[in-house]
C-alpha positions in Angstrom: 107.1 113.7 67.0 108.1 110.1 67.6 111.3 108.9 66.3 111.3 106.0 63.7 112.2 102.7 65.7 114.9 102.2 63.2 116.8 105.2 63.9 120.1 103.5 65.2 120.5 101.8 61.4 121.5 105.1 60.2 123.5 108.5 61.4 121.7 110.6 63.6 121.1 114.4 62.3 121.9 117.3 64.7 117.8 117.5 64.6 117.4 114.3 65.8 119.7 114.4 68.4 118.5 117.6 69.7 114.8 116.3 69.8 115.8 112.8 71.6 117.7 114.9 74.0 114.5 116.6 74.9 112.4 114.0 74.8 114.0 111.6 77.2 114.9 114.9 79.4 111.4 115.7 79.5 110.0 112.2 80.4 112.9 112.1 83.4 111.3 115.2 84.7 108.2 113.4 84.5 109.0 110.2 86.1 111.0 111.8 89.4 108.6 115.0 90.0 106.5 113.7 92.4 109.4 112.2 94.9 111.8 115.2 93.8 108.9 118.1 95.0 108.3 115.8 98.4 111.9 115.2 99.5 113.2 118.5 98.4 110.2 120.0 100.6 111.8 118.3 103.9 115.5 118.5 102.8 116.0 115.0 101.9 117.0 115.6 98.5 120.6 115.2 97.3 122.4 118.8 97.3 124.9 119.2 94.3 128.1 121.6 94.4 126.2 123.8 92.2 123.4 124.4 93.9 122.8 127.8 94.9 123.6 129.0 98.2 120.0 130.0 99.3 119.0 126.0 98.3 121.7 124.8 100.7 120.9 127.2 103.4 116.6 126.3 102.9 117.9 122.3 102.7 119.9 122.0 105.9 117.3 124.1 107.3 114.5 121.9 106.9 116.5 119.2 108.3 116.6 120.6 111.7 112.7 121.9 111.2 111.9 118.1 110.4 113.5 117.0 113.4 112.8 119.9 115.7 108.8 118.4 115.0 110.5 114.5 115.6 111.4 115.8 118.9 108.4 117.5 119.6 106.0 114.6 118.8 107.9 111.8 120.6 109.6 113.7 123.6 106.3 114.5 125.3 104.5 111.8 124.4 107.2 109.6 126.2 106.9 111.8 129.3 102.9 111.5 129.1 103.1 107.6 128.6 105.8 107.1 132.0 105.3 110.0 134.3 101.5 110.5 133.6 99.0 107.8 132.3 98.6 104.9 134.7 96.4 102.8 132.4 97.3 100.7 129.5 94.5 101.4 127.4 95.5 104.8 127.2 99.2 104.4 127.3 98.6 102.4 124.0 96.2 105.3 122.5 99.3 107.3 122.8 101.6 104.8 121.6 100.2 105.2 117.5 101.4 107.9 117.1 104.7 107.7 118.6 105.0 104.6 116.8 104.4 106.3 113.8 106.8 109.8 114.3 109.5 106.8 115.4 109.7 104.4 112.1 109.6 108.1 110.0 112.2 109.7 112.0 114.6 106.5 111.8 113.5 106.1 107.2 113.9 109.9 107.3 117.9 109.4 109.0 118.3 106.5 107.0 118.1 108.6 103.6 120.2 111.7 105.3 122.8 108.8 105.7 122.4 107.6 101.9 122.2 111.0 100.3 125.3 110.0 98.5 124.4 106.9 97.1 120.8 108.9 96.5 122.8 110.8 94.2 125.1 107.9 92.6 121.6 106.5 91.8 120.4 109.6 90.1 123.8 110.1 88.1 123.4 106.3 87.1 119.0 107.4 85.8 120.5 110.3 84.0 123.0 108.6 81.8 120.4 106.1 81.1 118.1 108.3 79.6 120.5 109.6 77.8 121.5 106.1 75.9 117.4 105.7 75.0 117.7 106.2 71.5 114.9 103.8 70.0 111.2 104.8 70.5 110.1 101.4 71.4 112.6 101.9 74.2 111.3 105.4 75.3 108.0 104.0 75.4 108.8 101.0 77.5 110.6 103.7 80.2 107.6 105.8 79.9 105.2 103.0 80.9 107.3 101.8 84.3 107.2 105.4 84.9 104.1 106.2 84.5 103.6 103.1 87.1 106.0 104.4 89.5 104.6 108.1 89.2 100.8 106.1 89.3 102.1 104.8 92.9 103.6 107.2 94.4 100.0 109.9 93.9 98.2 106.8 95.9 100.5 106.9 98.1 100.4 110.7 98.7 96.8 111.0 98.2 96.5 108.0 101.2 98.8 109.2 103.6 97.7 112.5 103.9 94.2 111.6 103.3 94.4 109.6 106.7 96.6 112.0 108.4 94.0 115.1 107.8 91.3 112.8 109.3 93.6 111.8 112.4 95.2 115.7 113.0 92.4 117.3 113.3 89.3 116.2 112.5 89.4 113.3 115.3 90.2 115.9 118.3 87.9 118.1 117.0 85.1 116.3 116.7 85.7 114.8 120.2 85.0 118.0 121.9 85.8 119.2 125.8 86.0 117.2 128.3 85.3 118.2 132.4 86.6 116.1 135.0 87.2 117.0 138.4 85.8 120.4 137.2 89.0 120.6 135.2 88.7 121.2 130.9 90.4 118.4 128.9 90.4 119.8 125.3 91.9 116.6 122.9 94.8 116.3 121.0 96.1 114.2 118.5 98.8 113.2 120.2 98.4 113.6 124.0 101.2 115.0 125.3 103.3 116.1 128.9 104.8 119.3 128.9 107.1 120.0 132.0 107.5 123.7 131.4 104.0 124.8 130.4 100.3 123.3 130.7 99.3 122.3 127.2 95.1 122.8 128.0 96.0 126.4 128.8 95.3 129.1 126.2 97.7 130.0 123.8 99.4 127.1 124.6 96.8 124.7 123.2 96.5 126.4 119.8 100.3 126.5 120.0 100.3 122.6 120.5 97.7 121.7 118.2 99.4 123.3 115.6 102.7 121.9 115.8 101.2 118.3 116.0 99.7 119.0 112.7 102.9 120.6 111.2 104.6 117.4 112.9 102.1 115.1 111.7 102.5 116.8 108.1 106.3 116.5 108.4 105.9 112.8 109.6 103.0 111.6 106.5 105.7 113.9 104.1 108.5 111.2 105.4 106.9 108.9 104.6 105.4 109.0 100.9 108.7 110.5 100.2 110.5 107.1 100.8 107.8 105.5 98.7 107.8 107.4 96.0 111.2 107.3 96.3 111.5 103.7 95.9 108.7 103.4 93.3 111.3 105.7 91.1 114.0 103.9 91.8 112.3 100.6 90.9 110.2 101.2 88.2 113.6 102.4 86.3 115.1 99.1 86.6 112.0 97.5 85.1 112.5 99.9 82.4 115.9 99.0 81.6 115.3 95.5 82.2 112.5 95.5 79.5 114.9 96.6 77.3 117.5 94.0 78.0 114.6 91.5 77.1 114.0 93.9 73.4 118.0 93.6 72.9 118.2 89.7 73.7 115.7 89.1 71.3 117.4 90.9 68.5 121.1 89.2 69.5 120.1 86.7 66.7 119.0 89.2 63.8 120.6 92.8 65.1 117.7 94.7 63.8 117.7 97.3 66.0 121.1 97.5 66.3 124.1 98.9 64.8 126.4 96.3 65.8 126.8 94.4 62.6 129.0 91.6 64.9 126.8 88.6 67.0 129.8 88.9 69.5 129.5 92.8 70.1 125.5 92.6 69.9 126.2 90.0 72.9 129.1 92.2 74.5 126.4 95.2 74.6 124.2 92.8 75.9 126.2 92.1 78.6 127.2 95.5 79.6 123.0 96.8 79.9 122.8 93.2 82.3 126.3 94.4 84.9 125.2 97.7 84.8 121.2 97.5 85.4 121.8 94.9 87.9 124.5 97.2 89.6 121.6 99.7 90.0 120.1 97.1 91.6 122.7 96.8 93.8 123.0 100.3 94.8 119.0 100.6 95.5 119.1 97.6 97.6 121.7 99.1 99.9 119.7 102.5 100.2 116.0 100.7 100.6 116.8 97.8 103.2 116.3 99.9 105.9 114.0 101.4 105.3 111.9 98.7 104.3 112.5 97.2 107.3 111.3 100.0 109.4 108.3 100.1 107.2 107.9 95.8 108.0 108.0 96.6 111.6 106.2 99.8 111.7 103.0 98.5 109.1 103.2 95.5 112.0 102.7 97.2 115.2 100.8 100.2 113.5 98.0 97.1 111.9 98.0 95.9 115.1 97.2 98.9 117.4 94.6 100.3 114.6 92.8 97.6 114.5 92.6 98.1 118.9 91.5 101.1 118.2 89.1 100.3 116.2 86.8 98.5 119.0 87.7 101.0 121.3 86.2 103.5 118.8 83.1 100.7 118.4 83.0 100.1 122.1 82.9 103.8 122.6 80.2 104.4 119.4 82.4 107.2 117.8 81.3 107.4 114.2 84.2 110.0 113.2 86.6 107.9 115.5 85.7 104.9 113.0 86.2 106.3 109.7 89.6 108.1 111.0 91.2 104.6 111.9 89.6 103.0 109.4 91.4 105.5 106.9 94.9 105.1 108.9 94.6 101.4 108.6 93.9 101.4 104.8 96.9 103.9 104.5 99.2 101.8 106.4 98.3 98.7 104.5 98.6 100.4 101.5 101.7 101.9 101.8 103.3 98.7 102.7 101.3 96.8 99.9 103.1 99.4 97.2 106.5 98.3 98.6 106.0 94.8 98.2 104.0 95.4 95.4 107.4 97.1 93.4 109.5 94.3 95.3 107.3 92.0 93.2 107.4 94.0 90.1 111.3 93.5 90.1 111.2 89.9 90.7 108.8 89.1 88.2 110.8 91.4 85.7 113.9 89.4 86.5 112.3 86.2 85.7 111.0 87.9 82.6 114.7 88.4 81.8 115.7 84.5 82.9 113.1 83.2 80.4 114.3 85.1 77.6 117.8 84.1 77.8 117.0 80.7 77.9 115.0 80.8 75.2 116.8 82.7 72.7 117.3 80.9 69.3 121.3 80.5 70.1 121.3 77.3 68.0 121.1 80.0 64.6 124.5 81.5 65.9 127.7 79.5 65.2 129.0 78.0 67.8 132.0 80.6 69.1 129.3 83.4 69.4 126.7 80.4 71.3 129.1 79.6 73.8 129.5 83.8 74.9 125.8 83.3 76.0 127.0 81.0 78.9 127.2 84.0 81.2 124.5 85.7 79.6 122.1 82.8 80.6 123.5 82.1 84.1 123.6 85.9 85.2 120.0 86.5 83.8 118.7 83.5 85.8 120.3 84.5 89.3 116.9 86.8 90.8 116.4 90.1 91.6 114.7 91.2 94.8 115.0 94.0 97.1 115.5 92.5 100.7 114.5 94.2 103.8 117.4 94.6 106.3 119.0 91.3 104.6 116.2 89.5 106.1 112.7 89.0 103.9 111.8 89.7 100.6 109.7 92.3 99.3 106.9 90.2 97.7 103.0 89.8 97.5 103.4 86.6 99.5 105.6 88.3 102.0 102.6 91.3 102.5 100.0 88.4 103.5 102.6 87.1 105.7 103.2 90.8 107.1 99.5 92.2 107.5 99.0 88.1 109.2 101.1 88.8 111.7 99.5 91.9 112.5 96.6 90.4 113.2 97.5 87.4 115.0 99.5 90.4 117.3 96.2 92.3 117.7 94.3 89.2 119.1 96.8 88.6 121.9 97.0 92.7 122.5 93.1 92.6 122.7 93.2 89.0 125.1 95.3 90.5 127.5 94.5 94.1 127.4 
């Protein structure tokens, strides 16, 4: 049952509290399911002091599972790329997928490395649900989260889509090859293995399947950090929409209980320091890896789209449709990152706006003056900046998936 809008004008019954407890406990669930099930599935999520023992065990486990498959993606694909293949072409057909373990493995450290501020950041969602008292409120957190949760299914859905395609449908369909009356039976990843031959049977079921297990561990990596970041994000445009609702009513208080102008601005004041403290605290755990994810979405853009005509050239049909896949995915992923970057920014200025706007001139003119700060700290912007050095913005995703292509055409002049 929704609660009445004006609820904070009178004393809340043990009822209500009870069912506004619930609610907002509920919809928390709801907005962090979808990164919570992924992380926790490769140990990435934080681990409390009363977590059971059999959790802690199954977490750090699945840290050294996840880079047990690192290791076994990139190590003999290195070897195969220096001490085997002598041409470029195919050195770069192995290079994808290295390049694509490599920018995981380093987001996938860069979280292990953050797991405490991970868990400040969680702390700091919690006790905001738990201050949403107002059902206009709840409803403005439900819609960023149903955004965030919206983005980080397409993200899911994408990844592994493309991933299925690449792990095994593309060797598959590919068949055996005979040269020098030798059988060459694909794999995703081509790979040098000093201790065993790879084409030998069981070894090559052996290998195949722990490609796709890596490759699985690798796609999980990565819509983890996404929907990781579309959480984190979308919360602050929650809370940000309602520092806009509680600007507007500074004037009137008529969602508030505050009876005083100066303590409607004080509360004010304290929802701005702390929501932009969050933003803080995000930054510091998503530079990284949205820098990996700038360079990575670069070279990966690039070398897809090489594939691409070697696939044409070659008149592989499933070859096609697999990089075609990979390349939306990797666009996509980085287009949800900006995309959130941008959502932020925009909110911010959203926020700037109001302040400026506000009818201050119906205050008197001690209470005016306390919106000084109010006004300047609304208008500094918000933005998530990758490794201190771009913003995460629409304008900065033309910009990225530009220089991809301007990359590919030298790779394809000189190649």
């Amino acid at each position: 049952m929704p609660i009445d809008i004006k609820v904070t004008k009178h004393k809340l019954t043990i009822e209500d509290e009870k069912e506004i407890a619930t609610r907002n406990e509920q919809t928390l669930n709801y907005s962090m399911k979808i990164p919570y099930n992924i992380l926790t599935a490769i140990g990435a999520w934080p681990i409390y002091k009363d977590t059971p023992l059999i959790g802690k065990i199954r977490s750090y486990s699945m840290k050294c599972v996840c880079y047990f498959f690192f290791a076994f993606i990139l190590i003999p694909g290195l070897l195969r790329i220096f001490v085997i293949e002598k041409s470029t072409r195919a050195k770069l057909k192995i290079f994808g997928p290295l390049c694509t373990c490599s920018t995981n493995a380093i987001k996938y450290s860069i979280l292990l490395v953050h797991n405490d501020k991970i868990k400040m950041c969680l702390k700091h969602i919690k006790e905001d649900w738990e201050r949403v008292i107002l059902q206009e409120d709840h409803e403005f957190m439900l819609s960023q989260a149903r955004t965030g949760r919206i983005l980080a299914t397409m993200s899911v859905c994408f990844i592994y889509g493309a991933g299925l395609f690449y792990r095994t449908f593309l060797p598959l369909s590919k068949g055996s090859v005979v040269i020098n009356n030798v059988t060459i039976r694909p794999l995703a990843c081509p790979s040098y293995f000093v201790f065993f031959d790879e084409q030998k049977s069981p070894a090559y079921e052996l290998v195949f399947l722990g490609q796709f297990l890596g490759g699985f561990t690798v796609y999980t990596v990565g819509s983890g950090v996404c929907g990781l970041a579309a959480f984190f994000i979308m919360h602050v445009c929650g809370q940000l929409q309602i520092l806009i609702r509680k600007m507007n009513d500074v004037i009137e208080g008529k969602y508030s209980n505050e009876k005083s102008p100066d303590k409607r601005i004080a509360e004010i004041v304290r929802h701005q320091i702390r929501a932009r403290s969050f933003v803080k605290q995000v930054e510091e755990i998503l530079q990284y890896p949205c820098l990996a994810e700038i360079m990575g979405c670069t070279s990966l853009v690039c070398l897809v789209l090489y594939y691409l005509i070697m696939e044409w050239e070659d008149s592989d049909m499933t070859g096609l449709i697999t990089f075609i896949l990979l390349l939306v995915s990797f666009a996509f992923n980085m287009f949800i990152f900006c995309y959130i970057g941008e959502l932020l920014s925009e909110q911010g200025t959203k926020v700037g706006l109001t302040s400026c706007t506000l009818n201050w001139n119906s205050l008197p003119p001690k209470n005016a003056k306390c919106l000084i700060p109010v006004i300047l700290m609304s208008n500094y912007p918000l933005k998530i900046v990758a490794g201190k050095l771009m913003d995460m913005s629409l304008s900065n995703f033309n910009n990225i998936i530009k220089t991809a292509v301007g990359y590919f055409n030298i790779l394809r002049n000189s190649v």
